[in-house]
C-alpha positions in Angstrom: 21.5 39.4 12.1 23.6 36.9 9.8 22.6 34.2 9.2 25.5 31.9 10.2 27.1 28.8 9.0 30.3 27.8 9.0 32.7 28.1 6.4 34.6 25.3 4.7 37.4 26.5 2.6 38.3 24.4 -0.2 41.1 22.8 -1.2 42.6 22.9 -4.6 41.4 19.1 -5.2 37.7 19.8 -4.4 37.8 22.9 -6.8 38.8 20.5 -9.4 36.7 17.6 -9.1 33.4 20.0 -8.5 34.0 20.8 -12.2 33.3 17.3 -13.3 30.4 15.6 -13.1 31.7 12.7 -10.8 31.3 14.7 -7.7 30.0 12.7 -5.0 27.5 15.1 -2.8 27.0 12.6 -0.8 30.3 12.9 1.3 29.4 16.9 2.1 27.6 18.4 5.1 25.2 21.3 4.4 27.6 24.2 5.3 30.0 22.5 3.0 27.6 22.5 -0.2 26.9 26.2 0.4 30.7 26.4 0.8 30.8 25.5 -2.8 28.0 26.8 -3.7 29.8 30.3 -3.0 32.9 29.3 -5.1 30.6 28.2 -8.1 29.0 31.7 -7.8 32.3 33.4 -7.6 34.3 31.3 -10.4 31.7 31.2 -12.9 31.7 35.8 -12.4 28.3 36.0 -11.1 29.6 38.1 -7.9 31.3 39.9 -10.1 28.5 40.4 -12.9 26.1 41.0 -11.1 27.8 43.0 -8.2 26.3 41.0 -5.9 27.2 41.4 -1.9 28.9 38.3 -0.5 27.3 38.7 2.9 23.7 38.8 0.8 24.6 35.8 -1.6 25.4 34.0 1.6 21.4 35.4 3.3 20.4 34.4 0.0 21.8 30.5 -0.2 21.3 29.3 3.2 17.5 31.0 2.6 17.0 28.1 -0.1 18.8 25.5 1.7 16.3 26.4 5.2 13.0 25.9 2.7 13.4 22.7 2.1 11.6 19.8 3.1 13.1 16.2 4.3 11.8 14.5 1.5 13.9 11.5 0.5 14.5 12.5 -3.1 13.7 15.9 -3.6 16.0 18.1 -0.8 18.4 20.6 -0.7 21.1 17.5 -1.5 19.5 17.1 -4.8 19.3 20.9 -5.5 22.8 21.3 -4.9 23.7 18.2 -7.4 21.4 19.9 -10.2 23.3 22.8 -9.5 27.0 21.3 -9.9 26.0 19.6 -12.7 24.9 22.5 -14.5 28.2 24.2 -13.2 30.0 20.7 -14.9 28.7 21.4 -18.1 28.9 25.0 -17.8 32.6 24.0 -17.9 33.1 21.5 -20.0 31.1 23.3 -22.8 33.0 26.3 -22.2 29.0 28.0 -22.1 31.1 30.8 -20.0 33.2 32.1 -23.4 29.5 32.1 -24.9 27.8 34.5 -23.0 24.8 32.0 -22.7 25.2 30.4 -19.4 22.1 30.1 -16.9 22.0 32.3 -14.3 20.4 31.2 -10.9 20.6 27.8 -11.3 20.2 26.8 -7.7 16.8 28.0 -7.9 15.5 26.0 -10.4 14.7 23.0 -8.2 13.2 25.1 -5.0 11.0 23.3 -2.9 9.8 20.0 -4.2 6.3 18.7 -2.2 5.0 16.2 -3.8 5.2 15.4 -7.5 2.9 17.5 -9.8 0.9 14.4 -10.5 -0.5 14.4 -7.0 -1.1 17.9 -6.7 -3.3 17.7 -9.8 -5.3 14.5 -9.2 -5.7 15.3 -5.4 -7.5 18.7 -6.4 -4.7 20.4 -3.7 -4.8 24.4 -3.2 -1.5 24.7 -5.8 -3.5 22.3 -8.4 -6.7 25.1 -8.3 -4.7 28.2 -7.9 -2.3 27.4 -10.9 -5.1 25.4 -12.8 -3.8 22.5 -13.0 -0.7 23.6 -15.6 3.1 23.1 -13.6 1.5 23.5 -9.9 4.9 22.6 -8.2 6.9 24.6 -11.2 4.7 27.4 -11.0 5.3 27.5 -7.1 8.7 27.1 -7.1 9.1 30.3 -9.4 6.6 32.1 -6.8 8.6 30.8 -3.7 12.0 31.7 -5.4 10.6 35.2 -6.3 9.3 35.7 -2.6 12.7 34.7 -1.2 14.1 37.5 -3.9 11.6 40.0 -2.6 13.7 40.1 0.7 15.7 42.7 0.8 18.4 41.1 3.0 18.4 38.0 0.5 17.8 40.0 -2.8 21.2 39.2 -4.7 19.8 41.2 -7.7 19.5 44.4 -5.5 22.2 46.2 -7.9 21.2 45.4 -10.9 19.6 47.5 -13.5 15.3 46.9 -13.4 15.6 45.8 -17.2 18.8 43.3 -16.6 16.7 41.9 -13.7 13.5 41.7 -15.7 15.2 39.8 -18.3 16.7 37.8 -15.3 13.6 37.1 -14.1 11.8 35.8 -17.4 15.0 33.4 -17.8 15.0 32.3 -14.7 10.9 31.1 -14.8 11.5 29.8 -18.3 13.9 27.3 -16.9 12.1 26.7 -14.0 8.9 25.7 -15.7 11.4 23.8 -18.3 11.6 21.1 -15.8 8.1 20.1 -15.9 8.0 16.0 -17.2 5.1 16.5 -19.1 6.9 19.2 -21.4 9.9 16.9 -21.8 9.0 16.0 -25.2 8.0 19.3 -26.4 11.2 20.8 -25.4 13.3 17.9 -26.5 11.4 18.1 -29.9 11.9 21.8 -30.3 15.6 21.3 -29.8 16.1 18.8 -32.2 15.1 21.0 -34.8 17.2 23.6 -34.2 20.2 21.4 -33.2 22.0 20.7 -36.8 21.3 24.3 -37.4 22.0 25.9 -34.0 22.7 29.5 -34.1 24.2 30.9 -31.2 23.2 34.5 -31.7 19.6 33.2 -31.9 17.9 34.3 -29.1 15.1 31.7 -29.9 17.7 29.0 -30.1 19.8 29.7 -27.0 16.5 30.0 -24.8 16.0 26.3 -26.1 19.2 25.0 -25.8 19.4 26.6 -21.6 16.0 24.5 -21.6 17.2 21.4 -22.3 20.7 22.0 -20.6 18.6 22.2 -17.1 15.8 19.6 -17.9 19.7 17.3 -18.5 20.9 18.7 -15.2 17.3 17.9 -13.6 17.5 14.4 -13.9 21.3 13.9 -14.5 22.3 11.1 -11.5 22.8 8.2 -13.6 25.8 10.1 -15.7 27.4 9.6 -11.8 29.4 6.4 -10.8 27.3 4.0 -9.9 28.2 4.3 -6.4 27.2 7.8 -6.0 24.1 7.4 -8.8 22.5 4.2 -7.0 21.4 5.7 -3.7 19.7 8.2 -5.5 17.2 5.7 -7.4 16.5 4.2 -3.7 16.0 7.9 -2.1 13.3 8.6 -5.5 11.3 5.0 -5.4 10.8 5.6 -1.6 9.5 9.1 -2.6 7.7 7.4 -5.3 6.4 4.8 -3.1 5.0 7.0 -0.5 3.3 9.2 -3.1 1.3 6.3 -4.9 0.6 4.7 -0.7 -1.1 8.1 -0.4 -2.8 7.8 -3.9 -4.0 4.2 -2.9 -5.2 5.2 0.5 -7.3 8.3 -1.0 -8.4 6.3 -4.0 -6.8 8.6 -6.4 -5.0 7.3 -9.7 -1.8 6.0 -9.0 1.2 6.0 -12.0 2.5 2.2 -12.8 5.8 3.6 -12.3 5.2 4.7 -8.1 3.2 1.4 -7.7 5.5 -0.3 -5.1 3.5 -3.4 -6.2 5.1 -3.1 -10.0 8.1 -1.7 -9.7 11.5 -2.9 -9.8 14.9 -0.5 -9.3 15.7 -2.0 -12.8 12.6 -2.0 -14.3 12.3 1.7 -13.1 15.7 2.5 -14.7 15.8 0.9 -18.4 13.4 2.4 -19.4 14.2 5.7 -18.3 17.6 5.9 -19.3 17.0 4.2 -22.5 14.0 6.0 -23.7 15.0 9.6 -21.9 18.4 10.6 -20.9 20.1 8.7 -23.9 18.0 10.8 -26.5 18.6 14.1 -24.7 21.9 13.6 -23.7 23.1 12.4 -27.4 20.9 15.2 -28.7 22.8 17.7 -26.9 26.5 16.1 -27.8 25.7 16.5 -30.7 26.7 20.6 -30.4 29.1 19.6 -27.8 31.1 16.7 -28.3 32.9 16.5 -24.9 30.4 15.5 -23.4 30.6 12.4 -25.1 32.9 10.2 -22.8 32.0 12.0 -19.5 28.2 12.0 -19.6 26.4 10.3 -22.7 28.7 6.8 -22.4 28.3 7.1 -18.8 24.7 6.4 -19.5 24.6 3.9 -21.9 27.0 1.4 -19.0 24.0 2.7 -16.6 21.3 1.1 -19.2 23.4 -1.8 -19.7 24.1 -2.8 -15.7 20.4 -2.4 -14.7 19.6 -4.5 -17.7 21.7 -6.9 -16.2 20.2 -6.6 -12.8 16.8 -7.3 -14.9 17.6 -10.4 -15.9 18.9 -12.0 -12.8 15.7 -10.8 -11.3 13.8 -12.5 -13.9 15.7 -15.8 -13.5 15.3 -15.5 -9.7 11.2 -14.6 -10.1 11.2 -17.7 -12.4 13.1 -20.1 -9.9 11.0 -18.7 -7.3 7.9 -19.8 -9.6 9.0 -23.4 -10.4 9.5 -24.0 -6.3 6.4 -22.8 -5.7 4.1 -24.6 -8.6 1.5 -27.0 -7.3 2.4 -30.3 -8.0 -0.3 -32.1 -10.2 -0.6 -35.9 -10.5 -3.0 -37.4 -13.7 -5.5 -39.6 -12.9 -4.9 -43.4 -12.4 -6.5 -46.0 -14.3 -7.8 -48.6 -12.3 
């Protein structure tokens, strides 16, 4: 039997403004992010491409949307944003005309648990079976492959064994991509080649799709601040329940999930300035539209939350003063 949801049809409005990376996800119901989820599919050619059966890509989306977990941060809401952003820069760097797009791409964030750090320090069953090296990344590639597997939900069931073997090695590549503890690797590797970059390079196009969906991984705070804010609340609760977890099973916590020393600014400075400002300058750097809609985007981001820093500070140090013990010298007699 189908599997059922109902249909949204969009309106010429939405079509536009899901191109552009101030889309605001939080105003849509499930059935109404698979709803675009189906039109990226179709406008980007993939239907088409890859002769895919509608009833199937429909199977095959609400599979991915039913395997996630309630977590605060890392849920089928956050998947689908990944996903529309890469579709926004699909877009705006006109990737399409290249040939180069990623395929797949709401896979590549499939069933976040926990984050990797815990899975590794904790000694859990992914930790051992993938030896300690991507645990979550590794079994998101397994998960996604097992969902493929399905007949009813395999959207590659017309394709050509050597397409979908090439399919399948992109689709890992960029899944593992995501990892944190790559990021500087990747990032690296890219900057090399940037100045240079070669399109017909296979080498080089593998790299750039790398850092395209590590950008689209992580890519709130290019969002209005009213749409980018809740997210940083939703991923320090996430955070917070991680390291209470860590605390309670004596486990190594990260400084930057420790409730106890982290701020939402001090969280975000640091991040924006030392990581999405390189990569995202990095890559404008071979696309220059992104410029005004995503790279300034981020420097307002580092400069409000730097703001926000130093009202906390004042308040921490008024709070400080009112609170001092009051000390009185010694009287002579």
């Amino acid at each position: 039997m189908l599997p059922f949801y109902l249909q949204y049809t969009l309106s010429e409005e939405t079509i536009e403004t899901l191109r552009k990376p101030t889309f605001d996800a939080w105003q849509w119901e499930a059935n109404e992010m698979l709803s675009c989820l189906e039109h990226m599919y179709e406008s980007l050619g993939l239907i088409k491409d890859f002769n895919i059966n509608p009833i199937t890509l429909k199977r095959w989306l609400l599979c991915i949307q039913e395997n996630y977990r309630n977590n605060p941060f890392h849920n089928f809401r956050h998947c689908f944003c990944v996903t529309q952003m890469m579709y926004s820069m699909i877009c705006f760097c006109n990737l399409q005309a290249l040939g180069n797009y990623p395929t797949g791409t709401p896979l590549l964030v499939l069933v976040f648990l926990f984050q990797h750090s815990y899975q590794i320090n904790a000694r859990t069953d992914l930790a051992v079976r993938y030896n300690d090296i991507s645990p979550l990344e590794n079994h998101h590639c397994a998960i996604a492959f097992q969902i493929y597997s399905q007949p009813e939900c395999n959207i590659f069931s017309n394709t050509e064994p050597e397409i979908f073997k090439q399919i399948r090695q992109g689709i890992i590549n960029l899944i593992l991509a995501t990892d944190m503890a790559r990021h500087g690797e990747i990032l690296d590797s890219f900057k090399q080649k940037v100045d240079n970059f070669d399109f017909s390079n296979e080498e080089d196009v593998t790299c750039l799709k790398m850092v395209l969906i590590k950008c689209c991984d992580i890519s709130n705070e290019v969002r209005p601040m009213e749409v980018a804010e809740p997210w940083v609340d939703c991923l320090l609760q996430e955070y917070f329940m991680q390291s209470d977890r860590e605390k309670s099973e004596g486990l190594p916590i990260a400084p930057f999930m420790d409730r106890d020393k982290v701020t939402k600014a001090t969280a975000q400075i640091g991040f924006i300035k030392f990581v999405l400002i390189p990569m995202f300058e990095t890559v404008a750097k071979l696309f220059p539209q992104i410029e005004e809609m995503m790279v300034q985007p981020l420097r307002d981001s580092r400069d409000r939350y730097q703001e926000l820093k130093q009202i906390d500070d004042a308040a921490t140090e008024i709070h400080k003063k009112k609170h001092e013990p009051v000390t009185t010298g010694n009287k002579k007699k």
